[in-house]
N, C-alpha and C positions, 0 to 999 in steps of 0.2 A: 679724787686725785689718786692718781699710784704713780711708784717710781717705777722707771725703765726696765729696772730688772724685778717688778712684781712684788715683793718684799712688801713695799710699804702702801698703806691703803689708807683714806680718812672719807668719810660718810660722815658730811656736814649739812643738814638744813638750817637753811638761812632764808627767813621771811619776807616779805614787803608787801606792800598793801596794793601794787597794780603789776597788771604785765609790762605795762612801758618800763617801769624800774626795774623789771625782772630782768628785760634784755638789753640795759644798754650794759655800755663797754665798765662803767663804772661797777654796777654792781657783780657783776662777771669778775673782774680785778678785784673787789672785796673778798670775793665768797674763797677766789683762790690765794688772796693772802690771809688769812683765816687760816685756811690749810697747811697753809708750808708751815705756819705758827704752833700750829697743832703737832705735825710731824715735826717738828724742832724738839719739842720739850717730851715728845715719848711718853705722852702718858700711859701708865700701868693700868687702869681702872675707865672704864666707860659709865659708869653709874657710882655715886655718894655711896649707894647703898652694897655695891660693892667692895668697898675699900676699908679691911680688917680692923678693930678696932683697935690693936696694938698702934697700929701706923697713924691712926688719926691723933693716938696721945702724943706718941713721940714728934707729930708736926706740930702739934698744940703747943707743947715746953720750947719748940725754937721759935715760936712765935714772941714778937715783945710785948711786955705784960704791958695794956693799958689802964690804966688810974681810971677809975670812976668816981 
């Protein structure tokens, strides 16, 4: 998916187990709302192992503490 003026790009694989599901109208309409979802939320990072280990503490502390 890219937007009109180039800007924005997302390179999504998305699986299924035959070609019939690869080409109907369904799975076409999945794979590109996936996309826009993606370019919604802007993500910073394309890999876990990307992503600084300062920023992964300070997501951790706004997380809600669960009780075990």
């Amino acid at each position: 998916m890219f937007h009109h003026n180039n800007r924005v790009g997302v390179l999504l694989e998305l699986n299924c187990s035959t070609d019939f599901v690869a080409r109907s109208e369904s799975f076409r309409t999945l794979a590109n709302e996936l996309a826009l979802q993606i370019v919604g939320i802007a993500p910073k990072y394309v890999n876990y192992e990307d992503v600084p280990a300062d920023v992964i503490m300070e997501e951790q502390k706004r997380l809600p503490k669960i009780p075990r």
